[in-house]
C-alpha positions in Angstrom: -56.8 18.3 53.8 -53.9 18.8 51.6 -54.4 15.5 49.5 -58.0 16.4 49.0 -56.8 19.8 47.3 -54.4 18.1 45.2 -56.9 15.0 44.2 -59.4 17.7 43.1 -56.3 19.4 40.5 -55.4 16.0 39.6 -59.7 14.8 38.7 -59.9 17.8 36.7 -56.6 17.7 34.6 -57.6 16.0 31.9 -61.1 17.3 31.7 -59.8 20.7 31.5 -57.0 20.2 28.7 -60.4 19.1 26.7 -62.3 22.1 27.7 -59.7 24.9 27.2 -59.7 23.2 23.4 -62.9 23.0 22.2 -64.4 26.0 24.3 -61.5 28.0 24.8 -59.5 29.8 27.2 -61.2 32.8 28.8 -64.0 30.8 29.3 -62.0 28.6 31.3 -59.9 31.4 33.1 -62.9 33.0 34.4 -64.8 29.8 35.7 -61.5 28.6 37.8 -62.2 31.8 40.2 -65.6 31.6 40.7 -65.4 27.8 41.9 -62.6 29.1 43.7 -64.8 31.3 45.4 -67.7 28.8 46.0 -65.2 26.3 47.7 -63.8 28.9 49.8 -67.5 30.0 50.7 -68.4 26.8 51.4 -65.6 25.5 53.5 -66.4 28.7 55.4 -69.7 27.5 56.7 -69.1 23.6 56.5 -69.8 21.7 59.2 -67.9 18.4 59.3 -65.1 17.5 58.5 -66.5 15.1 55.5 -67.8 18.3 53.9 -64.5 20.1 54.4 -63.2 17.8 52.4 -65.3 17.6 49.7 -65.0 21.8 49.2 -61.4 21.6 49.3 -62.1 18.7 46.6 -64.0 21.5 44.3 -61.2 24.4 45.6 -58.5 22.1 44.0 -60.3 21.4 40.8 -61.3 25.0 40.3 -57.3 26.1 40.7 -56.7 23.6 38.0 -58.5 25.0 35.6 -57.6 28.5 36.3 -54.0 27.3 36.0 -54.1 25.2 32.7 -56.2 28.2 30.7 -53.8 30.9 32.0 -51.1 28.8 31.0 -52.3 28.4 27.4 -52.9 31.7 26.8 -49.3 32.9 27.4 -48.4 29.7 25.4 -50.1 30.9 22.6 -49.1 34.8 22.3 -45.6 34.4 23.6 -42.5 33.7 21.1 -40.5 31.0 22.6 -37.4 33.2 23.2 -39.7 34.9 25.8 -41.5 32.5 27.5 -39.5 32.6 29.9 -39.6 36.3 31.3 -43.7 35.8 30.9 -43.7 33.2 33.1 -41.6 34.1 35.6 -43.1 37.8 35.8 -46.6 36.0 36.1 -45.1 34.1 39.4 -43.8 36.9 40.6 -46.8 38.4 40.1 -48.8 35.8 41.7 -45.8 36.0 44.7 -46.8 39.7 45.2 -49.7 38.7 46.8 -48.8 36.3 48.9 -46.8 38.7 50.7 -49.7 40.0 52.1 -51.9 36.9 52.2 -50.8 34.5 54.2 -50.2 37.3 56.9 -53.4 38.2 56.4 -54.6 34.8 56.5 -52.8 34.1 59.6 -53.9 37.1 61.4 -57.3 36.3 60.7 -57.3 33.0 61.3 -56.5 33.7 64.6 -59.6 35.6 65.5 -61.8 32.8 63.6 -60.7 30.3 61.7 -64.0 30.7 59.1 -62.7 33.9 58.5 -60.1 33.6 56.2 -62.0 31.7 54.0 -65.0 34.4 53.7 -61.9 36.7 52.7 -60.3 34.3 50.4 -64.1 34.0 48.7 -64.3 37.9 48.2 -61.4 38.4 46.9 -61.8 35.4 44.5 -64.5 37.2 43.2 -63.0 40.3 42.6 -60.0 38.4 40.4 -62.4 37.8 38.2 -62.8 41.6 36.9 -59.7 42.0 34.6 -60.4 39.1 33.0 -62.9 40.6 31.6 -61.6 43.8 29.9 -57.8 43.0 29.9 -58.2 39.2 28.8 -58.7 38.5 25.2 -59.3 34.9 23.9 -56.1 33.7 22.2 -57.5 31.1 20.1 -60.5 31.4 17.3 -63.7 30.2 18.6 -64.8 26.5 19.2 -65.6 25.6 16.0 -62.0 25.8 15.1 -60.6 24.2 17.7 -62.8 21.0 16.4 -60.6 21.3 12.8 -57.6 22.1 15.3 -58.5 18.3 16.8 -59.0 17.2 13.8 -55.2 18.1 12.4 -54.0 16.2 15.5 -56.3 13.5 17.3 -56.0 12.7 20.9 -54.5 9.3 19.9 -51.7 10.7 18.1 -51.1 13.0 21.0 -50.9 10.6 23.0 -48.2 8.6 20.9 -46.6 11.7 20.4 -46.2 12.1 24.1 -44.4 8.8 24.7 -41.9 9.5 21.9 -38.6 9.4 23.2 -38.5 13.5 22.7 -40.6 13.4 25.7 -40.1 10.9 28.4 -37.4 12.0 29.6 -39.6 15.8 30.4 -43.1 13.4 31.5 -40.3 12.1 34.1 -38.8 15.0 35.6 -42.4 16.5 35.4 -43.5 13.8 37.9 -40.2 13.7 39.9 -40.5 17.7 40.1 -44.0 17.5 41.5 -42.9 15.2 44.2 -40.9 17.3 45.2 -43.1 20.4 44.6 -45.8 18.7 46.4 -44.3 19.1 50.0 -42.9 22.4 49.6 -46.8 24.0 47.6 -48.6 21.8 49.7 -48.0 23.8 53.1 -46.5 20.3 54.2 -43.4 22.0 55.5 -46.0 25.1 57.8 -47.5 21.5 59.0 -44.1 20.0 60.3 -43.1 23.7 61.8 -46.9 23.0 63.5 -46.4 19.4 64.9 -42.0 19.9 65.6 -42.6 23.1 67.1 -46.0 24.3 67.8 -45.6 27.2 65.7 -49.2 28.9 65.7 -51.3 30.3 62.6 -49.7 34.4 63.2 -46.0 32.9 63.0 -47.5 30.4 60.0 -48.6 33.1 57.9 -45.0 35.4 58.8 -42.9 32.6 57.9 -44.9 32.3 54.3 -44.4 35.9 53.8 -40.6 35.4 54.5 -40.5 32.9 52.0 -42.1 34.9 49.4 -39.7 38.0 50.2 -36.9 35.8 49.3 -38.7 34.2 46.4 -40.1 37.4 44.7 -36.7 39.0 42.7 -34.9 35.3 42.3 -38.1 33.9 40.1 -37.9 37.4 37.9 -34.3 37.5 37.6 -34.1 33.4 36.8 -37.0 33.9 34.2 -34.3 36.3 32.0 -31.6 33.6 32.9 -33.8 31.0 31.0 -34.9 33.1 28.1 -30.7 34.1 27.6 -28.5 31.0 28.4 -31.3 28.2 28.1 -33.9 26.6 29.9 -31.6 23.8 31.7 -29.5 27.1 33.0 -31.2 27.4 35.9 -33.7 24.5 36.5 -30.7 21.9 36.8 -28.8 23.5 39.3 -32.4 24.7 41.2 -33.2 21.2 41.9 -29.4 20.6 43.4 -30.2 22.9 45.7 -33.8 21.8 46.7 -32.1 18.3 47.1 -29.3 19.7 49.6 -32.1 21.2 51.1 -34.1 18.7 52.0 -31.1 16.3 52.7 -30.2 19.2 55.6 -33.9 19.2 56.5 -33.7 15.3 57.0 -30.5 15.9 59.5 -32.3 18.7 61.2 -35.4 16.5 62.2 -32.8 13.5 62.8 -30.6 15.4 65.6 -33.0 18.1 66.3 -31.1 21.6 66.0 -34.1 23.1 66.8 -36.7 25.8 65.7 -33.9 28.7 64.3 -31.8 25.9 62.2 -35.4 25.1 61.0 -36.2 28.7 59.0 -32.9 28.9 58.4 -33.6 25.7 55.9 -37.3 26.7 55.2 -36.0 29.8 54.0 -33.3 28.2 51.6 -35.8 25.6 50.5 -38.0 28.5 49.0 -35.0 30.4 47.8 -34.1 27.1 45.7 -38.0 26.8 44.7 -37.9 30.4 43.0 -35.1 29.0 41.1 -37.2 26.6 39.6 -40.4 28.3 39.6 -42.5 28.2 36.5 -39.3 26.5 35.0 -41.7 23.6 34.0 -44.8 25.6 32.6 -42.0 27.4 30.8 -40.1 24.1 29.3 -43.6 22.6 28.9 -45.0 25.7 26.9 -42.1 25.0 24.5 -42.4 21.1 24.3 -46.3 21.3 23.8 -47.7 21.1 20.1 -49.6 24.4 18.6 -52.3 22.0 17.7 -53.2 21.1 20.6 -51.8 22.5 23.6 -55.0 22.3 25.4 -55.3 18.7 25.6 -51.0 18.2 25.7 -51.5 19.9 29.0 -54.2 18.2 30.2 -52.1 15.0 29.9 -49.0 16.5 31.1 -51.2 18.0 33.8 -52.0 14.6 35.0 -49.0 13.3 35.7 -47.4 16.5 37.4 -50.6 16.1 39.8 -50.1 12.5 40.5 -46.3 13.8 42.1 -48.2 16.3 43.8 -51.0 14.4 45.1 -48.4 11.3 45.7 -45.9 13.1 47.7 -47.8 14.7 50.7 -49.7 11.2 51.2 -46.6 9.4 51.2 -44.4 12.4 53.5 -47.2 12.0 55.8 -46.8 7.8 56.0 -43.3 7.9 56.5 -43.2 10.6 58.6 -45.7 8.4 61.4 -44.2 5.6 60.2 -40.5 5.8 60.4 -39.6 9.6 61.2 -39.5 13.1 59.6 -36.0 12.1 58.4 -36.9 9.3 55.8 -39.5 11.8 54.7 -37.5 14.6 54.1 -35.0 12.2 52.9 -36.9 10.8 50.2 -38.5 13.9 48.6 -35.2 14.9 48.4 -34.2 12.2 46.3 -36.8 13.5 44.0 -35.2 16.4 43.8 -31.8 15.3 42.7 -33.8 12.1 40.3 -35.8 15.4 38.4 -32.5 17.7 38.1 -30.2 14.5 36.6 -33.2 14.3 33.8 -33.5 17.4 33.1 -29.3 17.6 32.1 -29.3 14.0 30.7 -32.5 13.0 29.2 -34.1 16.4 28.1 -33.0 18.6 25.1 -32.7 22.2 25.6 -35.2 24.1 23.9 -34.0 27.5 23.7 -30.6 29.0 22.5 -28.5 32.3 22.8 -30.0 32.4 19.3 -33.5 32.3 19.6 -32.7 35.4 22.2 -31.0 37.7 19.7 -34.0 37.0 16.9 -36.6 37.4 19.6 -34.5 40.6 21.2 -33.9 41.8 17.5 -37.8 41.3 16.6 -38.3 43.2 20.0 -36.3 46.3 19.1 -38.0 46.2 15.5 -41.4 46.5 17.3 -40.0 49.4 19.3 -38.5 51.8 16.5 -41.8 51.3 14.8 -44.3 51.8 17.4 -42.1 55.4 17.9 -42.9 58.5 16.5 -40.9 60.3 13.8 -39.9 63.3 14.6 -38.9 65.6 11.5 -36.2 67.8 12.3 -36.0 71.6 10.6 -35.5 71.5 6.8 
């Protein structure tokens, strides 16, 4: 179930770099929820397991899309000095939610489990409705975006990308979504389910917890990038997710039991909201204005392959040779993706490029106020 999600993002990577290009981004934004909405629909009335996974399949593909365009447009209005407030604010955003979804989700799912996913359809629909009168395209119409390929070909693109400027990020991308995969993936609500037959109303609590924690640390870590650098908190982030898991591999090795366990799971999400958006952000910078579209397409790719690697591969070793190896291994991840990031990846944002952008900001302010005249 969860590698069919993640195959879906991963199918539709490239594909969608190429379409949020050439037709656009709002486009794009508004077609991710409604085939959100038809998977969800569909996995609510499916009736095999086969089927199930070929809507989750769709549902994976359809958050890919929505993920790539929303990720372009911020790209292309923000100044770099502020990327990385935008982003953060737009996962917090996005966290805000999920404190009351996967609650909701669990509460329902007790009563049927078809019912959350009627819910999840409904509401899929209704995110469509700002996009509409709030969302502007960022990028001139299709027609330019052919004389924007043009300037820069998808060959060159690709050479660009496997200039030495880059590997080192394509690395820690893929190391980051290995680890990323088990902790987005819901891998971790699975292990609580098979360690310690934890049901779906204590599932859905225990996601809500972790978005509590999650919620101010992401928006605070988002101003930490923007003012000291990107590598200020994405380095020391994956540290933590690496001692994290490394605890999580003793824990299912000596068994200290359920408490010891949220105790973790809750740390493990704390560290996450460290490094949350840290890679949009650092990718937003990296990717080229002419065309960021197709640069995230690619990058997109590989980023899925972690993520559609690591829960397949958790789930082997885990049957194989124990929860501990698992655990073990994805936190190596962890601590490969933080050593590239301070070794092999060049900051990309300075106390400098704050002051202009906060100078620039404060400009903006003092004109949009009114003058007030005082008595002559």
């Amino acid at each position: 179930m969860v590698v069919a999600h993640a195959l879906g993002a991963l199918l539709a990577t490239v594909p969608t770099g190429f379409l949020v290009d050439r037709m656009g981004r709002r486009p794009v934004l508004i077609a991710g929820p409604v085939l959100v909405a038809v998977s969800s629909g569909l996995t609510a009335v499916a009736q095999s397991f086969g089927e199930l996974l070929i809507y989750r399949l769709i549902g994976g593909a359809a958050m890919e899309m929505w993920r790539q365009s929303r990720l372009a447009i911020i790209a292309d209005v923000s100044k770099r000095g502020q990327r990385g407030r935008q982003m953060s604010g737009m996962v917090g955003t996005e966290g805000a939610g999920r404190l009351i979804g996967p609650a909701l989700g669990g509460l329902l799912g007790a009563w049927s489990i078809r019912v959350p996913f009627v819910v999840h359809c409904i509401l899929a629909l209704l995110a469509i409705t700002p996009s509409f009168f709030l969302v502007r395209e960022s990028v001139p119409a299709a027609q330019t975006a052919k004389k924007t390929e043009d300037r820069l070909d998808t060959k060159s693109l690709l050479a660009l990308m496997l200039d030495v400027r880059y590997r080192g990020f394509l690395s820690a991308q893929f190391f980051a979504s290995m680890t990323r995969g088990v902790l987005w993936g819901g891998t971790l609500l699975l292990y609580a389910t098979f360690a310690y037959d934890v049901g779906a109303r204590e599932l859905g609590g225990l996601a809500t917890m972790s978005t509590v924690v999650g919620i101010p640390i992401t928006v605070s870590c988002g101003y930490l990038m923007d003012r000291f650098g990107r590598k200020t908190t994405m380095v020391p982030g994956f540290v933590s997710l690496a001692l994290g898991l490394f605890f999580l591999a003793a824990n299912a090795q000596w068994h200290w039991g359920l408490a010891v366990f949220i105790g973790a799971f809750l740390w493990m999400h704390a560290s996450q909201a460290v490094t949350a958006g840290s890679m949009q952000v650092l990718g937003s910078d990296m990717a080229p204005a002419e065309a960021r579209g197709r640069f995230f397409g690619f990058w997109r790719l590989i980023g899925e392959i972690g993520g559609l690697v690591s829960p397949a591969l958790f789930g082997v070793l885990a049957e194989q040779m124990g929860y501990s190896v698992s655990f073990a291994l994805i936190g190596l991840c962890a601590l490969f993706t933080a050593m590239l990031l301070a070794f092999s990846v060049k900051e990309t944002v300075s106390a400098e490029t704050f002051s202009a952008v906060a100078s620039a900001e404060s400009a903006d302010v003092n004109r949009a106020a009114p003058v007030i005249s005082g008595p002559k």
